[in-house]
N, C-alpha and C positions, 0 to 999 in steps of 0.2 A: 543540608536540607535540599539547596538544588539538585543534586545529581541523584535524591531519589526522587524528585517531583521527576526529572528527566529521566529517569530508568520507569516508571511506573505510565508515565503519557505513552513512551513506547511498547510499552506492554499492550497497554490499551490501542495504538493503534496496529499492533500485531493481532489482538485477535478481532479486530473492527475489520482488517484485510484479507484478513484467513477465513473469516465468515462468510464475506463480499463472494468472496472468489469463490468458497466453495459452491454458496448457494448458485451466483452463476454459472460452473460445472453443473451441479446436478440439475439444475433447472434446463439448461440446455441440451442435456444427455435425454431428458424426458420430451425432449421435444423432437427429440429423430435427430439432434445436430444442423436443426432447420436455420438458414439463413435468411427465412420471411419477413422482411419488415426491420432488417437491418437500415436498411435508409429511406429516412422519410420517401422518398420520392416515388416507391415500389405502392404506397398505400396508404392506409391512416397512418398517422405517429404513435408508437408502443414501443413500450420499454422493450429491448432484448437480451436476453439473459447474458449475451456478449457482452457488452454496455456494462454491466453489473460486475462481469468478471473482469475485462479491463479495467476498472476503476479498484476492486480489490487488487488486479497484479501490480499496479501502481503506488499503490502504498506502502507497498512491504518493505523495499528500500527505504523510506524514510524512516519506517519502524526501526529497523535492522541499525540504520543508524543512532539513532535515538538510544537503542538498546546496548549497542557499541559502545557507547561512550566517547566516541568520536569527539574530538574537541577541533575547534577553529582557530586554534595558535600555531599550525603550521611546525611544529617542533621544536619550539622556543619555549625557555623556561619564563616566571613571571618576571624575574631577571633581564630577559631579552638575550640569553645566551640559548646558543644552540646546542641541540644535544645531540649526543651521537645516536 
């Protein structure tokens, strides 16, 4: 049962980051590729669609993994022997 609760959280965060990311592509294609308001410090504070897109390119590795199957035993069986 765990490893489809674990394969299906990854799924969800693949397309929770694939969303992110796109929407911050196109949202920032429609803005000229404008870097206005990237850092507080230029004006008021506003989201920018940068912001949005790093934060989806960032999750995608843990989806990926997630989605892997990836296990954290390092290539020990439950045994504690090692496999080729």
């Amino acid at each position: 049962m765990r490893p489809i609760v674990t394969f299906l959280a990854g799924l969800a965060g693949l397309g929770a980051s694939t969303s992110l990311f796109t929407w911050g592509l196109v949202t920032w294609t429609l803005q000229n590729f404008s870097l206005v308001y990237l850092w507080p410090f230029n004006g008021p504070a506003a989201l920018q669609p940068v912001h949005v897109l790093t934060v989806g390119l960032a999750g995608l590795p843990f989806a990926f993994h997630l989605i892997g199957g990836a296990s954290g035993n390092s290539g020990q069986t439950e045994a504690g022997e090692v496999r080729d």
